[in-house]
N, CA, C and O of each residue as an XYZ file, in Angstrom:
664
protein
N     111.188    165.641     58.064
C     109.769    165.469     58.048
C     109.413    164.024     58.340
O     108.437    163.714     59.022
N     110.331    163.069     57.740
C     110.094    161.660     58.094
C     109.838    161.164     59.355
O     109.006    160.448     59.912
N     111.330    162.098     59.743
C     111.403    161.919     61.343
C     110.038    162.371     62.374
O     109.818    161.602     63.310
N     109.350    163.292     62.261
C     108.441    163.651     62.380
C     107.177    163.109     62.517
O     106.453    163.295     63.495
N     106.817    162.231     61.245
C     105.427    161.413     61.141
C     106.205    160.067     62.195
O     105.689    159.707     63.253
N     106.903    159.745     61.896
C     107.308    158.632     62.552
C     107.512    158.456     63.998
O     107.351    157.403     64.614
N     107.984    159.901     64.611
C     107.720    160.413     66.380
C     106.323    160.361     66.174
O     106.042    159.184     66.402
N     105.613    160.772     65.968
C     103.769    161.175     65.749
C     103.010    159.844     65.491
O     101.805    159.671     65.673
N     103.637    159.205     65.175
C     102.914    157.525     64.805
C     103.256    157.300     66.006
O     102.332    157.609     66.759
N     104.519    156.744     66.772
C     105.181    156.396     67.399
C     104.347    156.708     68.538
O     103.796    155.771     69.116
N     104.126    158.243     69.061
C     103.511    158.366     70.071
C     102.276    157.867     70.141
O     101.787    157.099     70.969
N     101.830    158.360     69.224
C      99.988    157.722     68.806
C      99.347    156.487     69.338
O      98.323    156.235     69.973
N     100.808    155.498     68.597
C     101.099    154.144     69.078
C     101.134    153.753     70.672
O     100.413    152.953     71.268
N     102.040    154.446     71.097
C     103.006    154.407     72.658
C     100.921    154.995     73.883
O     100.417    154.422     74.849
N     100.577    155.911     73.319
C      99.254    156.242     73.827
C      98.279    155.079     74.072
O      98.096    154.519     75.153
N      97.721    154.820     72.975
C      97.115    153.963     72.803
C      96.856    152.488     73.289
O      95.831    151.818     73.411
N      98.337    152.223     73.542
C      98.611    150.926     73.941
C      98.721    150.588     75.709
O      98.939    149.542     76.320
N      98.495    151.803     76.100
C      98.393    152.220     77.723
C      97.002    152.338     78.074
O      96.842    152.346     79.295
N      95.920    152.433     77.384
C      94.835    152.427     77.583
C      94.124    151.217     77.968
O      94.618    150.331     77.270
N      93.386    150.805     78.578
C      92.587    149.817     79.002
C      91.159    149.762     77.967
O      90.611    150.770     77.521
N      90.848    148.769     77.788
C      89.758    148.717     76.849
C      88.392    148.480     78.245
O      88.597    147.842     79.277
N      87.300    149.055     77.952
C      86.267    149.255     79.030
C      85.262    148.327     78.270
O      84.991    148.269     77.071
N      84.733    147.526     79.485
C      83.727    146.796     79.431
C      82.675    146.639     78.926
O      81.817    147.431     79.317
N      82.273    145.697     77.963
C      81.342    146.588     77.259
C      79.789    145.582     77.526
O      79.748    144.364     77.348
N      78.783    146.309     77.914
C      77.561    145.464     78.759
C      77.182    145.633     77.657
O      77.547    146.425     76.788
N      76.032    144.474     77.689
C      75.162    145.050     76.722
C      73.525    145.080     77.022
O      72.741    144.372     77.654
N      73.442    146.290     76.221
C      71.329    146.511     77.143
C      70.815    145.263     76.926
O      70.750    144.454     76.000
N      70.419    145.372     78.240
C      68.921    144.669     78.670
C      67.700    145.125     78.471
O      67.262    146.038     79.172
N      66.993    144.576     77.516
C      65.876    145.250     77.664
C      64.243    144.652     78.570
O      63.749    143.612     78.135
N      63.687    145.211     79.509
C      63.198    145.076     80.181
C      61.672    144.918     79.494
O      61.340    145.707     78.610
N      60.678    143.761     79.986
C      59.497    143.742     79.410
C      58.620    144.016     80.160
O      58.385    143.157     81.010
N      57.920    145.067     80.180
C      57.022    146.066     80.740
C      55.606    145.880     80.740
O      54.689    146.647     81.035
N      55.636    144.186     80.176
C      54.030    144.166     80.239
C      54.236    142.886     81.231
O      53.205    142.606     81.844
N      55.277    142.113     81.493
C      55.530    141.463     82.267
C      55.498    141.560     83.772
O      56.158    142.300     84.501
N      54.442    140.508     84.131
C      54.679    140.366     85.750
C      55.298    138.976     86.607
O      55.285    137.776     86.335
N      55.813    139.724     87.716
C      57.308    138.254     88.364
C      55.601    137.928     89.348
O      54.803    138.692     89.892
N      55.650    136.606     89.196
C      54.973    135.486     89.522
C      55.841    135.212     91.001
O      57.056    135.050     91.116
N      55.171    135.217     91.694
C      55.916    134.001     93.204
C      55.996    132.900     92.735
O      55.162    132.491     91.927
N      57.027    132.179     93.146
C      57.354    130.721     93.186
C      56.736    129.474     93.789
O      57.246    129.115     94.850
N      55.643    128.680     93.274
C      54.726    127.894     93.924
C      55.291    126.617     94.319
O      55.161    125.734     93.472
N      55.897    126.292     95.412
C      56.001    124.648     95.558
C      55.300    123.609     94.945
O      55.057    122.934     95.946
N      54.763    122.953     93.942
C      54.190    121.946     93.623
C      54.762    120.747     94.171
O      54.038    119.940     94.753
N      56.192    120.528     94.016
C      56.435    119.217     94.309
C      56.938    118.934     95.654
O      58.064    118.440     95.701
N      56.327    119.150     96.759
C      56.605    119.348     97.948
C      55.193    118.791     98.522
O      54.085    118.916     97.999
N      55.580    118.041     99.924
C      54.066    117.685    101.148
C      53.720    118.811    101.103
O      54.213    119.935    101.007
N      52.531    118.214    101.210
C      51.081    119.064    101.664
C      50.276    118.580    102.908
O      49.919    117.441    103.210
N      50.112    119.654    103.481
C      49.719    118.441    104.797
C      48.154    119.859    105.224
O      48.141    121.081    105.078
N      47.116    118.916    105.741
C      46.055    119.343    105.604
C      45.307    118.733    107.149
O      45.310    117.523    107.379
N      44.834    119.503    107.905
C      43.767    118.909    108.838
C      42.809    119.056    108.648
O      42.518    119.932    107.834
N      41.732    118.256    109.311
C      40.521    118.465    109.537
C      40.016    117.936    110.905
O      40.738    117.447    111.774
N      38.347    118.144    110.988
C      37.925    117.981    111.993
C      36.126    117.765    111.777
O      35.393    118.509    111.127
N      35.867    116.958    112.270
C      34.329    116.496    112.482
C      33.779    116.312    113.504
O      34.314    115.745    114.456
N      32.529    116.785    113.498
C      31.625    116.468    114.994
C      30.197    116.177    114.462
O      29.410    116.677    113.658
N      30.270    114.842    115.530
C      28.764    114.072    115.218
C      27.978    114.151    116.293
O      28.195    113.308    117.164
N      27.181    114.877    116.466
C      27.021    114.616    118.229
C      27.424    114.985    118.998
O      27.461    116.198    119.201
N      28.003    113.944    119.928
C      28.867    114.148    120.900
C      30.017    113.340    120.435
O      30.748    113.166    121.410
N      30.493    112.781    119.406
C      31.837    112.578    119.341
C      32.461    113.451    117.713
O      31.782    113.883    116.781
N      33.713    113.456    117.864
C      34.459    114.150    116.960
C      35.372    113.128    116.102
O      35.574    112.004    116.561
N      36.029    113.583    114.623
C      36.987    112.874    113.971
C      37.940    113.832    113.500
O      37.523    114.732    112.771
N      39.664    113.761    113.927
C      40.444    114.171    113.927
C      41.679    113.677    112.837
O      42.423    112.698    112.900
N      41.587    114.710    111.865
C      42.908    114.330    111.496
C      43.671    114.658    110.127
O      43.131    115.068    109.100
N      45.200    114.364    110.337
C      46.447    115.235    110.148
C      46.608    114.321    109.358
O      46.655    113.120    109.624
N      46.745    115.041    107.903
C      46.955    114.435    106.564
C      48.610    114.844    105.902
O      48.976    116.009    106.058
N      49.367    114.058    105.323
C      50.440    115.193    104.642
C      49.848    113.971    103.272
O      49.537    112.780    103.316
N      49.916    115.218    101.899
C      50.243    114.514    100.866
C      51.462    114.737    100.003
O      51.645    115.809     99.426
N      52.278    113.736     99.920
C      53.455    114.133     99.416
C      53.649    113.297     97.671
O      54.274    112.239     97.588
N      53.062    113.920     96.498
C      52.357    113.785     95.445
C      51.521    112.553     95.554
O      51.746    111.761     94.639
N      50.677    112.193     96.360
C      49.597    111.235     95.930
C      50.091    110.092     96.718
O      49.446    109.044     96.699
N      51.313    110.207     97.497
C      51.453    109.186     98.485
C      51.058    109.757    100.017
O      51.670    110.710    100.498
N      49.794    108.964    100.845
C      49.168    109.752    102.169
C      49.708    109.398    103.464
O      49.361    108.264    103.794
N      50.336    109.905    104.187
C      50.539    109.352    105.562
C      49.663    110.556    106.415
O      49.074    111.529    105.943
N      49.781    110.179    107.687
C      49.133    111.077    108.447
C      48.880    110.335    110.187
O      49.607    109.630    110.887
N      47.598    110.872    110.372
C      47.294    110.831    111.954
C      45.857    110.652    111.928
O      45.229    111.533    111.340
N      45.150    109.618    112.483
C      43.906    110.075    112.577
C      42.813    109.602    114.222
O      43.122    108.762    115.067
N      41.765    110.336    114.203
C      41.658    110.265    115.871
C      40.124    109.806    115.932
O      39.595    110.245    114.911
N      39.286    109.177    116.627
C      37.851    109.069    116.805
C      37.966    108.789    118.314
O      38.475    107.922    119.024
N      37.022    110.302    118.530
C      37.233    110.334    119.790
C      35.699    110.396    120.246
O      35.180    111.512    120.235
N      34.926    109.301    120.644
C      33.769    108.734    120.958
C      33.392    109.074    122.414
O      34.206    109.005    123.335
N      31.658    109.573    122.612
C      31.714    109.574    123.978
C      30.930    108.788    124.489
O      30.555    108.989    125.644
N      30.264    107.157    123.406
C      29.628    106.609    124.638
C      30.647    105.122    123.985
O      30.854    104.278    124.857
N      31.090    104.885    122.946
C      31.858    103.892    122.668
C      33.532    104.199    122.437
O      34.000    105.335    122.370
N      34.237    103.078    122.344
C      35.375    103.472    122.849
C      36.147    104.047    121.142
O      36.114    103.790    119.939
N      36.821    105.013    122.201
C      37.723    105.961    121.232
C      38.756    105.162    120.933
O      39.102    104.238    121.669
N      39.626    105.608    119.258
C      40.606    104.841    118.852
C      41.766    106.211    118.268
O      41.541    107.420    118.312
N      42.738    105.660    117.859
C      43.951    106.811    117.955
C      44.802    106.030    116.996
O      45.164    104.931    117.416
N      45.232    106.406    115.681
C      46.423    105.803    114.700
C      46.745    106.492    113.731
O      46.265    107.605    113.517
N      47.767    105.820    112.868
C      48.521    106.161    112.253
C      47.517    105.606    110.390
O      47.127    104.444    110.282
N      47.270    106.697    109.132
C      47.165    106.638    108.491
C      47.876    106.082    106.833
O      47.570    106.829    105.903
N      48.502    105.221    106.576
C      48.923    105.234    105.560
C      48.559    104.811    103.936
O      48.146    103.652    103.967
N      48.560    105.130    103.074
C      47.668    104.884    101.570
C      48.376    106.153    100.304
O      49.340    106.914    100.212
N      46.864    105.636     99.305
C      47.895    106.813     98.166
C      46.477    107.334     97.639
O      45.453    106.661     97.756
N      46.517    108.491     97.097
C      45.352    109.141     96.446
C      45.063    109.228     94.550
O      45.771    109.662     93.641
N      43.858    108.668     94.568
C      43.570    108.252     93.440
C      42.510    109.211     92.561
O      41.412    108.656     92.505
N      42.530    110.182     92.031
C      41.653    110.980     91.729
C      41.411    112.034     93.683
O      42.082    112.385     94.654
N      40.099    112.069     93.193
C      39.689    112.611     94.180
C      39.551    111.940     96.164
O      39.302    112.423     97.268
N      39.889    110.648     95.586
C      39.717    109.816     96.397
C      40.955    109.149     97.490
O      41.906    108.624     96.912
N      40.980    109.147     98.956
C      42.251    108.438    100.042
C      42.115    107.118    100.057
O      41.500    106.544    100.956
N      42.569    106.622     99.249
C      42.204    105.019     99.868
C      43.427    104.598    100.803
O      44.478    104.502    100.171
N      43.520    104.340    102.091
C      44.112    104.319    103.088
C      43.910    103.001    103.817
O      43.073    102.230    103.348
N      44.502    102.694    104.782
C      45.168    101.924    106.021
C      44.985    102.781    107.276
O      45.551    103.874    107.320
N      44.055    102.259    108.542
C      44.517    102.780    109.387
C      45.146    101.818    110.581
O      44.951    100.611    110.730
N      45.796    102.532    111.226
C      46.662    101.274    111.986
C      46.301    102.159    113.183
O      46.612    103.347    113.275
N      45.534    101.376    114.192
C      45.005    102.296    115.395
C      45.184    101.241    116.759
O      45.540    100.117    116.406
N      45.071    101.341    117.690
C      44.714    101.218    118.892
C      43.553    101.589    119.856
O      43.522    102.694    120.397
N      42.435    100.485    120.095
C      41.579    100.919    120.954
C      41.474     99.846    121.915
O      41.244     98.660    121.680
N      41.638    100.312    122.837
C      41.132     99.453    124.162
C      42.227     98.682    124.386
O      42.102     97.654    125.051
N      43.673     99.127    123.778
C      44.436     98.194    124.470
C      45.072     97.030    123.140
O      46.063     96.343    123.392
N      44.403     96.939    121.826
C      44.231     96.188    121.101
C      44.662     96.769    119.903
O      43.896     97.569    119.366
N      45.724     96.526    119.389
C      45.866     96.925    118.081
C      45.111     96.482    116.353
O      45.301     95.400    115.796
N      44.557     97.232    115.981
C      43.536     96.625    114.750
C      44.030     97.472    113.164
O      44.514     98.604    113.165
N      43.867     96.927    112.319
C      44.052     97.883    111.338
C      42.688     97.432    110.046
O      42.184     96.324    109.864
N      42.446     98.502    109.455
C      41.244     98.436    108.266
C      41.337     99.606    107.257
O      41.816    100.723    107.453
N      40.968     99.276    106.520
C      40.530    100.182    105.635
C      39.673    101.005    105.590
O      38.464    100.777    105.626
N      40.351    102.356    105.483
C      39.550    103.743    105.333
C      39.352    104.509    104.002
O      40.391    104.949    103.510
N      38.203    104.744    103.337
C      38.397    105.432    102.185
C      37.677    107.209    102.658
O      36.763    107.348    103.470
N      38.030    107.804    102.278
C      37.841    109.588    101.758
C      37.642    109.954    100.508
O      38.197    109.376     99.573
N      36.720    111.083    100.337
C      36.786    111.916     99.239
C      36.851    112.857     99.425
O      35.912    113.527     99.855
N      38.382    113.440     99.088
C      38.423    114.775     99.429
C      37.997    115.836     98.525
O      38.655    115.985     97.496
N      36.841    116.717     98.785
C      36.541    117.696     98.182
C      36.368    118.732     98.645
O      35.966    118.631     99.804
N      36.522    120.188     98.150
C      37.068    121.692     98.343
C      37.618    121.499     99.828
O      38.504    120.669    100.035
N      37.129    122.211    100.778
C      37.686    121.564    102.205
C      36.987    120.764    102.890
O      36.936    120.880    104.115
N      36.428    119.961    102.333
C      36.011    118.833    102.961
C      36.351    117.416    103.119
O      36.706    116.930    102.045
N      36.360    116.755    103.905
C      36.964    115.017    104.120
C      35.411    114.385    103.743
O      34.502    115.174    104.000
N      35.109    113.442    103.331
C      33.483    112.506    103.468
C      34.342    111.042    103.804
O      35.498    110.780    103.473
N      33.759    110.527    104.268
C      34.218    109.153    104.863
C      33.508    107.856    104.178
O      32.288    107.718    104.086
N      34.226    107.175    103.837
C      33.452    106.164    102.752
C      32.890    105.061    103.779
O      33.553    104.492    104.646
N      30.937    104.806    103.373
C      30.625    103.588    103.865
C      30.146    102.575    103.388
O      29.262    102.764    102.552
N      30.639    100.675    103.817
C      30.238    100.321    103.162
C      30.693     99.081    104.148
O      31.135     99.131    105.297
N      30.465     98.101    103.408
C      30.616     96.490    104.140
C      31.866     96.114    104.759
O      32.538     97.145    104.720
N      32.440     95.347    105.224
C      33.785     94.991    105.229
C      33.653     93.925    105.584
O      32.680     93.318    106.032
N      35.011     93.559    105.321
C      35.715     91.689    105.725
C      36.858     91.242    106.006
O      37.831     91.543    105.315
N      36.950     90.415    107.104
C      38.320     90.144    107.266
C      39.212     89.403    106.527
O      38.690     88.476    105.909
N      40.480     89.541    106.398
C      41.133     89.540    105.390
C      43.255     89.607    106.051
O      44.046     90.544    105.945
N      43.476     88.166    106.677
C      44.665     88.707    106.468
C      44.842     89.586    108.119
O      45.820     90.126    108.635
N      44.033     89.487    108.385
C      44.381     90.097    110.386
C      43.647     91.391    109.900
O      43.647     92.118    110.892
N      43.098     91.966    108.999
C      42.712     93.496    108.183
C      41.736     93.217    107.764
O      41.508     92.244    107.045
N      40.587     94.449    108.336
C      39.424     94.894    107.929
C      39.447     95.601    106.819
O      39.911     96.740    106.766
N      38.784     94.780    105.524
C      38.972     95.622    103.978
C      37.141     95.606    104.114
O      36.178     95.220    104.776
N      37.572     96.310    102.984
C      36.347     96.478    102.445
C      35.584     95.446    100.917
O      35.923     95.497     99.735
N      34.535     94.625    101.557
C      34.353     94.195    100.594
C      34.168     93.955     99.463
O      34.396     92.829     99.019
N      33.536     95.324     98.418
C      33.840     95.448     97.348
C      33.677     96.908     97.390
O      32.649     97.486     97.745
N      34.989     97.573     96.922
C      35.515     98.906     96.900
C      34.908     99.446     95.805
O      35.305    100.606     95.699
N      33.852     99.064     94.617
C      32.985     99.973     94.359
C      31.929    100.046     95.049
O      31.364    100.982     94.484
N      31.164     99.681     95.985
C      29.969     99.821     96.487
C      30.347    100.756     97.641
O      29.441    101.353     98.222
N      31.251    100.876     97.905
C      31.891    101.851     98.796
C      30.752    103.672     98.985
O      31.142    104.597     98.273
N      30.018    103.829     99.532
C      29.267    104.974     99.764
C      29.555    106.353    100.407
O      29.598    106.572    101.617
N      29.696    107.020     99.667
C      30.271    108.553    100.314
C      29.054    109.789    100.945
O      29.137    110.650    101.821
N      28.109    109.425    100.149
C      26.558    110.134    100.113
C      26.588    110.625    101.620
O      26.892    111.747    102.026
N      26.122    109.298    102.496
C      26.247    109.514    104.254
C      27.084    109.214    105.056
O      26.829    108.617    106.102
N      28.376    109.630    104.645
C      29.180    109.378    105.930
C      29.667    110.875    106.206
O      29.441    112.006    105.777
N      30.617    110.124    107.352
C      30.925    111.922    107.929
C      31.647    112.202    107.255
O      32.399    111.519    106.561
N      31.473    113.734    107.402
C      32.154    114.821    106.777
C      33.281    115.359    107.623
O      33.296    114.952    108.785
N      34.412    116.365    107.183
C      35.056    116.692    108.063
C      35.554    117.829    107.804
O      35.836    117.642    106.621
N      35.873    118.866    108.023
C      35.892    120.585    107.424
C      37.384    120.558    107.893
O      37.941    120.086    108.884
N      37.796    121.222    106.838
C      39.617    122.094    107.295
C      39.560    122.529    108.506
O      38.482    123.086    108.708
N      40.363    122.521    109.560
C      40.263    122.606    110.540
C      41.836    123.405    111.245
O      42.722    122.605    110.941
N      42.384    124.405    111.895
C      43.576    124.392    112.667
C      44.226    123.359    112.830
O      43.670    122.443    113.436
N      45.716    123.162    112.307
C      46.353    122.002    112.656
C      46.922    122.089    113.866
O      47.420    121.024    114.230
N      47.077    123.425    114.992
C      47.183    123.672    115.773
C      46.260    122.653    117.278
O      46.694    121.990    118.221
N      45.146    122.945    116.896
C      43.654    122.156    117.379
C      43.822    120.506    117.147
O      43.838    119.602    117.983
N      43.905    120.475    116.112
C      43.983    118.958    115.049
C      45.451    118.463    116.520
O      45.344    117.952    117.635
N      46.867    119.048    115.567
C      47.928    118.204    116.540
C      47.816    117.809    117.918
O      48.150    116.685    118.292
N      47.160    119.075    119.022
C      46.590    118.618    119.718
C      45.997    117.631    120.541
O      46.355    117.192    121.634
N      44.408    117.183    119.363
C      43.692    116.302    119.978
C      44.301    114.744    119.574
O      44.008    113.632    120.013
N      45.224    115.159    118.597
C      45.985    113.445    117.890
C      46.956    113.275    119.398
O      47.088    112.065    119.587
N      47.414    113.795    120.118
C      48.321    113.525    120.917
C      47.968    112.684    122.019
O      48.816    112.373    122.855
């Protein structure tokens, strides 16, 4: 009988030990009031055109903001005084571009200060006094700076925009 339990253990044993133990997951449970959100770039350029028409002349131009630092493109393309064509650089302060433009007209390279307020899709163009300063047209005192009447400039195709900067 000894012999017996002891074959019977033995095998029990010898079984057992041939088996593979199976993986053991464990539930997930899924939240059903939950919704998957798309993934928003925040910290990435932003780049924005616009476009203005006064008349008979237009203002062009290709903004990137890459968090609050501005480069870009910008164009005034005049039809009874002469048109100018440059390069934008500055940083954004609130609502506001306070910028550099570095342009070319007539052959002559000039650079000054440009301010913006950008609001919903609109550009406004800041006006106000200026002075030379350093080979650079600033502005003489950057609070008196006036947004009320200057041009405006609406979101525009950057398609259109790249374009007329060229």
């Amino acid at each position: 009988m000894k012999k017996l339990i002891m074959l019977g253990s033995l095998s029990f044993f010898l079984m057992n030990c041939n088996k593979k133990p199976e993986p053991v997951t464990p539930k997930v449970e899924t939240d059903s009031v939950a919704v998957e959100e798309p993934v928003v770039d925040t910290l990435g350029t932003k780049s924005f055109c616009y476009l203005g028409v006064i008349g008979k002349d237009s203002v062009f131009a290709s903004i990137d903001d890459n968090l609050g630092t501005i480069s870009g493109k910008l164009a005034y393309k005049n039809s009874e005084k002469d048109s100018s064509k440059g390069d934008i650089t500055g940083f954004k302060s609130g609502d506001t571009l306070k910028l550099t433009y570095e342009f070319q007209s007539e052959g002559t390279k000039s650079k000054r200060d440009i301010f913006f307020i950008q609001k919903d899709n609109i550009l406004i163009e800041g006006i106000g006094d200026h002075k030379e300063e350093g080979g650079q047209s600033k502005y003489a005192d950057e609070k008196k700076v006036a947004y009320k009447d200057g041009p405006k400039m609406n979101v525009a195709d950057c398609a259109l925009v790249s374009k007329a900067l060229k």
